[in-house]
C-alpha positions in Angstrom: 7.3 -45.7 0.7 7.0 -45.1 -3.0 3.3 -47.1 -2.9 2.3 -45.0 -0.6 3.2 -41.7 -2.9 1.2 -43.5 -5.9 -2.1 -43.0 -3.9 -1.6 -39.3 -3.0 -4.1 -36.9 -4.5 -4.1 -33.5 -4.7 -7.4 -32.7 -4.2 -8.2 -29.1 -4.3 -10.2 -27.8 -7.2 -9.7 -24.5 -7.1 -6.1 -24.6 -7.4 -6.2 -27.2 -9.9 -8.2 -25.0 -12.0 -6.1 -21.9 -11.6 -2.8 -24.5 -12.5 -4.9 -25.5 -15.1 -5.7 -21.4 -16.2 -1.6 -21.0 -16.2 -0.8 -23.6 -18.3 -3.3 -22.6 -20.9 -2.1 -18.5 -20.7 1.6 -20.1 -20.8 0.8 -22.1 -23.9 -1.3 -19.3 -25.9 0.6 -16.9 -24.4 4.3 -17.8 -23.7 6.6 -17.7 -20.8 6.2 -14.0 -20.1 3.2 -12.8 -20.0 2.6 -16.5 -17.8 4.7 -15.2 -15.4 2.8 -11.1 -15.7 -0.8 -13.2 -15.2 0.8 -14.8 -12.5 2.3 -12.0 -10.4 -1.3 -9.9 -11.0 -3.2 -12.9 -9.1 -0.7 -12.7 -6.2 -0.9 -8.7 -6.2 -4.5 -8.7 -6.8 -5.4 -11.4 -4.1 -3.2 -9.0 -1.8 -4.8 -6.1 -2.3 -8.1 -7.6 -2.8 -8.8 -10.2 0.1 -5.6 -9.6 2.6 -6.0 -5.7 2.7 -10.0 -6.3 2.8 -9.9 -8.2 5.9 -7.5 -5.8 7.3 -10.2 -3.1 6.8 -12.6 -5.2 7.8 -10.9 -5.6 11.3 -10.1 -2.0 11.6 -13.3 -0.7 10.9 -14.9 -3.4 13.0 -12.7 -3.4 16.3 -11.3 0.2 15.7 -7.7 -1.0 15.2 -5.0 0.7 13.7 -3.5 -2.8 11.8 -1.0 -1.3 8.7 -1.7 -2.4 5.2 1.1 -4.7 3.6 3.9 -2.3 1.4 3.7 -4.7 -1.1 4.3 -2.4 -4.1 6.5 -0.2 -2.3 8.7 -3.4 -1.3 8.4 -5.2 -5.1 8.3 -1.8 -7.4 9.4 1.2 -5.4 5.9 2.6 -5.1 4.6 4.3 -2.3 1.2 5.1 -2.3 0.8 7.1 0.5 
């Protein structure tokens, strides 16, 4: 079992280079504003790519699919 582990790779480059973008901010930076750069790529690939496919799929199949309350859930923020 633990030979097996020892051949693993993690092969996908796009999250090794975003692993690799957070440990650079967290060493430059610190722990804090690691963990701010962090939460804005998980907010903005929210409201970027999940609530654009959403519109995407109402506009295309004329459904009425809510948007995520992400904000209003984490901060107390309601948009509309």
């Amino acid at each position: 079992m633990a030979q097996s582990r020892i051949n693993l790779r993690w092969n996908f480059p796009i999250a090794q280079a975003a692993i690799k973008k957070i440990k650079s901010v967290y060493k430059e930076k610190g722990l804090l504003e690691s963990i701010a750069y962090v939460i804005a790529i998980v907010i903005g690939f929210k409201v970027v790519v999940i609530n654009g496919f959403i519109y995407l799929i109402n506009y295309l199949f004329l459904t009425n699919i809510k948007y995520g309350p992400v904000l209003y859930y984490i901060f107390g923020v309601q948009l509309i």
